[in-house]
N, C-alpha and C positions, 0 to 999 in steps of 0.2 A: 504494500500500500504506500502511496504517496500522495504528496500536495498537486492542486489539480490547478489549472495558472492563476485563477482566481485566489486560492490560498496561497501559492506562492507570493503574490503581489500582498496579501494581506503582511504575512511575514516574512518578507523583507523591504519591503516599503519602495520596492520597484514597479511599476505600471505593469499591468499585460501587456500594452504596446513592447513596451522597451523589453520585456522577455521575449517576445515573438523576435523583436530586432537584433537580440542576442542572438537567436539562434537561427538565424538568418548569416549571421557574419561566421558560427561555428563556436563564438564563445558559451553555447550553453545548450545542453541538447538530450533533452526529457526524452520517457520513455511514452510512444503511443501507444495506443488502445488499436488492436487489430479491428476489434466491432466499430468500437464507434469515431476511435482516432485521436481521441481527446487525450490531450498533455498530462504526465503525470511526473513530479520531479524527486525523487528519491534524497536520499542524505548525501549522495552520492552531489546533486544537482545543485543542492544547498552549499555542500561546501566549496564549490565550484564555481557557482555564485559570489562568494564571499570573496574569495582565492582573485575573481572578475575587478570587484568591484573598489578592495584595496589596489590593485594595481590601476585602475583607472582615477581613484585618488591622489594617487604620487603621480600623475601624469601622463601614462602610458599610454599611446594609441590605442584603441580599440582594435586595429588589425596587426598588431604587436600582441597584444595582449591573447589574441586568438593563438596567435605559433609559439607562445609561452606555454599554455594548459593542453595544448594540442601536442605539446613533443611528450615522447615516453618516458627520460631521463626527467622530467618535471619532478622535482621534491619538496611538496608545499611545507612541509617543517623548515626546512630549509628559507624556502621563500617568505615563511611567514615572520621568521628570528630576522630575515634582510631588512623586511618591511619594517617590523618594531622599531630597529637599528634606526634606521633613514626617516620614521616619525621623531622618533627621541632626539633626536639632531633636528630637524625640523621645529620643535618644542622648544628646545637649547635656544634656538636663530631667533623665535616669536619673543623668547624670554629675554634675549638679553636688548632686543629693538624697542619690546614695552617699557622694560625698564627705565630704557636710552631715553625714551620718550617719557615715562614718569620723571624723571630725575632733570628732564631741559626743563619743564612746566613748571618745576618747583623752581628751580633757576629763573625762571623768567620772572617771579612771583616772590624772586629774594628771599626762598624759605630756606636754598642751600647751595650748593658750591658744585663744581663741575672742573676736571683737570682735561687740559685740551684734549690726554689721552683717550678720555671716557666719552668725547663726543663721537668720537667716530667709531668704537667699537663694533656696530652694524654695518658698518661699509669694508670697514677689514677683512670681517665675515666674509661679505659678500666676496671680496674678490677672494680667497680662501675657497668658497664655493664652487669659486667660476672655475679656478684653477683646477679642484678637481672633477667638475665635470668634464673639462675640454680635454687635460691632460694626468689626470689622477692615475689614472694604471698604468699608462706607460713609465711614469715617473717613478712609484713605486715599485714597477718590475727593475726597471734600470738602475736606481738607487737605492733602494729596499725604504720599508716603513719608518724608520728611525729617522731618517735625512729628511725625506717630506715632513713629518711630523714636527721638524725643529724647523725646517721652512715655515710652517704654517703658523710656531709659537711664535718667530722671529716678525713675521705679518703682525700678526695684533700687537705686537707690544713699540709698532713707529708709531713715533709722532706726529703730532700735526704738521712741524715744517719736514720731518722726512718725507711726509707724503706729499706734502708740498712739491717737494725735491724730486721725487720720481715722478710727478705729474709735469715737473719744466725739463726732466732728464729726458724722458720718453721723446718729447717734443723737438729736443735738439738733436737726440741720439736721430729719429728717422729724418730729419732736416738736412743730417751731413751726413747717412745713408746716398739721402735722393741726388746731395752734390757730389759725392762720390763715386757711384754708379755713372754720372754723365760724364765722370771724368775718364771710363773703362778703365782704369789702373787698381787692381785688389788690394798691389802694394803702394800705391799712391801714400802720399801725408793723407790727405782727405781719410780714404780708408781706414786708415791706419786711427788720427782720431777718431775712428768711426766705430775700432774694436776698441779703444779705452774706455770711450763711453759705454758700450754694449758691458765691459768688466765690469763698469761703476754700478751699472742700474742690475746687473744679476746679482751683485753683492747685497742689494738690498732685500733682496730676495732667498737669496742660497744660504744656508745657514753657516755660521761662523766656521772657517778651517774649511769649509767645500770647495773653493775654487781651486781648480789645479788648469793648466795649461789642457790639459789630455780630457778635461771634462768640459772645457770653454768647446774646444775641436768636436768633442761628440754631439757636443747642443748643437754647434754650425753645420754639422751633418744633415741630422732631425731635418732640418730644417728644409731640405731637398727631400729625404727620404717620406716624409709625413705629409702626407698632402694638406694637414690643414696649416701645419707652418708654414710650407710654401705658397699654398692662396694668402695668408698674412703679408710675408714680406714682397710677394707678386706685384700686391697692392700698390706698393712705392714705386714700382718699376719693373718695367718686363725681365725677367731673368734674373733679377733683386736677388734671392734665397740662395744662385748657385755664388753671383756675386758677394753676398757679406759671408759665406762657407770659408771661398778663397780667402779674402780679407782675413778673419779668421784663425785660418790655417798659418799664413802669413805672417800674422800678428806673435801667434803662439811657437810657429819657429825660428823665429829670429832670434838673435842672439842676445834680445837684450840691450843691444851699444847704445841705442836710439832714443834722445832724449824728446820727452811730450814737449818741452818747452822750443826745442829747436823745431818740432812739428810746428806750434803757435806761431812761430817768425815765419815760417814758412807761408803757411797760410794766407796771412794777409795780404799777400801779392797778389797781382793779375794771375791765372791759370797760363799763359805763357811764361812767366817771367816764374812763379813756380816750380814750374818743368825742367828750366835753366839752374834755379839753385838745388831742386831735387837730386838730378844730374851730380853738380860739382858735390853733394853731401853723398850722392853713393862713390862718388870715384874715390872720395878721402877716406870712405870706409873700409873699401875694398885694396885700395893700396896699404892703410895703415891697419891692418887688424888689433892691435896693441892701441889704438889710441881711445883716448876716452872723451866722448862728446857731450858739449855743456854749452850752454849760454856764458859768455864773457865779455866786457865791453858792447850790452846787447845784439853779439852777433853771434852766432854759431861758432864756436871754438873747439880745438882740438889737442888733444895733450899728450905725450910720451913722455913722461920725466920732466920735460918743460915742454914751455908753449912749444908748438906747431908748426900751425897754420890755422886762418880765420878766413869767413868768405860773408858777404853782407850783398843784400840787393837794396838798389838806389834807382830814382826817379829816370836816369838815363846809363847806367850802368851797372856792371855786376865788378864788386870790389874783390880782390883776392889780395891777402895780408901773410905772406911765405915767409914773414921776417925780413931784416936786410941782408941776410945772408943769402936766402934762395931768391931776392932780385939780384944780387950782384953774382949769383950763380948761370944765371940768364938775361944778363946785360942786352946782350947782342939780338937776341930773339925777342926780348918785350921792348928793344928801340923804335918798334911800332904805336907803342902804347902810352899811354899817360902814366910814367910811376914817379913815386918820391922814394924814399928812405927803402921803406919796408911793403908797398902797394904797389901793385897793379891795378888800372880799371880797363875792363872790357866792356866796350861799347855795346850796347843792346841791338841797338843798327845793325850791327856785324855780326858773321857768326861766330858763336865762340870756338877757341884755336885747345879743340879739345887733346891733342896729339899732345901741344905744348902745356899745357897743364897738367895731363897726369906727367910726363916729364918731372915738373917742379914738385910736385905733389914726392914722387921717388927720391926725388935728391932729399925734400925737406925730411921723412922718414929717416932715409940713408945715413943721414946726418942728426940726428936724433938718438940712432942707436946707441 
C-alpha cells in the first residue's frame, strides 16, 4: 500500500501538478495500478522525494538532479551528511551577515563600536565562497586541505586597506598585463613588472611560506590548461593566458640579477627608447655575469668590486658612463660621438653602434677582474 498523488501532495506539501512534472523529467516515479493506473508512491517514492527536493534547495537543476537519483552508485546517507555539511555552512554565512548587520545598526545608533575588520566579514566570506566554488577541488587536490584552509583563514583576517590594496592591485596588475601583451615580449620590463605584481597580489592570498618559484610556474600553467582560467585572462587579450604563463616562466627562471627599480627607470620611456635601454641592460648582463644591478646616481648601475659601468636614457640620447678608463680605452672609435671624462652619448637619430659597445662593455669587465 501507498500514498495515492493526492496524499502524497497532502504530505509533502508539493502540488499534484508538480509531482506529475517530477515524473515527467524522471525525478520521481510511482508505482501504477494495472486496473485502473492510478499513482501510488511507496516509502521508496517518499524518500526520493525528499532526497529531490533538498537538492533542488541548495540549487541544483532539476535535470541535474534527475542523473543524480537516476545513477546506481547514488548513496543518499552519503548525500544527505553532504547536504547537512553545505546547510550548516550556509547557516555559518546567514549568521555571521545578521550579525554584520545587527552590530552596523547599533553602530549607526551609537549603542556600540565596530573594528574596520568586522565590517567586512560577509564579503570575505563571500569571496572565500566564490573561491571554492570556481576552484575549490582543484586546489585542494593540488595543494591538499591544510594550505587552502590557511588560505581561507588568511582571507578573513585582511583589513580594510589590505582589501583596499588588492582591489587597486588587481587593477594595475591586468592594466600592465594589457600593456605588456601589446608589447609581444614575455620577457619585456613591462612583463616582467607584470609577474611582480601577479607575486604581490597571490601573497595576499596564499598562505604564509606558500610561495615558491615552482608553485608561481604551476598557477601560470592552470592557466592555459583550465579552461576557465584561460577565458579569465583571454578576456584582457587574445592569447593573454599563454602570454602571462611565458612571463611567468620567465620571471621564475631568471637568475634573480634584475632589479624592480631599474625595471621602474625603464619604464617611463617611450616603448622605442625602452627597447634601446632594455637592449644595453641585457648586453651588460650577459657580458658581466658577476655584476650586480642597482639604481645609482638615479641610473641603472653596475658593480664588480667597484663601479662598472652606468647607462641612462635622455630627451635626445642614450648616455653610457664606462668610466674614464673605458673612454680613453676607445678614444678613436667614440671620436664620433659626444664624450667628456667618463660619457659617451649616443644619439637616438642614429643607430646605436651595438658591435662597439658590447666591445666596451668586455674591456670595462676585463678590467674589473
Amino acid at each position: 500500500m501507498g500514498y495515492s498523488i493526492k496524499e502524497m501532495s497532502v504530505v509533502s506539501g508539493i502540488t499534484p501538478r508538480a509531482l506529475r512534472h517530477y515524473e515527467t523529467l524522471g525525478l520521481l516515479k510511482p508505482h501504477r495500478s494495472k486496473e485502473s493506473g492510478y499513482r501510488s508512491y511507496s516509502s521508496k517514492e517518499v524518500d526520493q522525494l525528499q532526497e529531490v527536493l533538498f537538492l533542488k534547495e541548495l540549487g541544483v537543476p532539476l535535470k541535474e538532479i534527475a542523473d543524480i537519483v537516476a545513477n546506481p552508485d547514488f548513496d543518499r546517507e552519503s548525500a544527505l551528511k553532504s547536504h547537512l555539511s553545505d546547510l550548516i555552512h550556509q547557516r555559518s554565512k546567514l549568521d555571521d551577515l545578521i550579525g554584520n548587520l545587527q552590530k552596523t545598526i547599533k553602530v549607526l545608533k551609537g549603542e556600540d563600536e565596530m573594528s574596520d575588520q568586522e565590517k567586512f566579514i560577509g564579503l570575505k566570506q563571500q569571496i572565500i565562497d566564490d573561491n571554492e566554488a570556481a576552484y575549490g577541488k582543484e586546489a585542494r587536490e593540488k595543494y591538499g586541505d591544510e594550505a587552502v584552509d590557511r588560505s581561507n583563514a588568511k582571507i578573513k583576517s585582511l583589513s580594510e586597506a589590505e582589501m583596499k590594496r588588492i582591489e587597486e592591485l588587481t587593477a594595475e596588475l591586468n592594466d600592465t598585463i594589457q600593456q605588456a601583451l601589446k608589447s609581444g615580449d614575455p620577457t619585456g620590463p613591462l612583463a616582467q613588472k607584470a609577474c611582480e605584481l601577479h607575486k604581490d597580489w597571490l601573497n595576499f592570498y596564499w598562505p604564509e611560506g606558500h610561495y615558491t618559484k615552482e608553485a608561481h610556474k604551476g598557477l601560470a600553467d592552470m592557466y592555459c590548461l583550465d579552461s576557465r582560467f584561460k577565458a579569465y585572462y583571454d578576456k584582457l587579450g587574445s592569447g593573454c593566458a599563454e602570454f602571462i604563463r611565458d612571463a611567468i616562466h620567465a620571471y621564475c627562471d631568471g637568475d634573480g640579477r634584475k632589479s624592480p627599480e631599474v625595471d621602474e627607470y625603464i619604464l617611463q620611456f617611450s616603448p622605442e627608447v625602452r627597447e634601446i635601454l632594455a637592449q644595453f641592460r641585457e648586453m651588460i648582463l650577459a657580458e658581466a655575469p658577476m655584476a650586480v644591478e642597482r639604481m645609482a646616481y638615479g641610473i641603472p648601475t653596475y658593480t664588480m668590486k667597484k663601479n662598472l659601468i652606468h647607462f641612462g636614457g635622455y630627451k635626445n640620447h642614450i648616455g653610457l658612463y664606462p668610466t674614464a678608463e673605458g673612454i680613453e680605452a676607445f678614444a678613436k672609435e667614440l671620436s664620433p660621438y659626444k664624450v667628456t671624462k667618463g660619457t659617451v652619448q649616443f644619439p637616438l637619430a642614429k643607430p646605436m653602434p651595438w658591435a662597439l659597445i658590447r666591445q666596451i662593455i668586455k674591456n670595462r669587465v676585463e678590467n674589473a677582474k
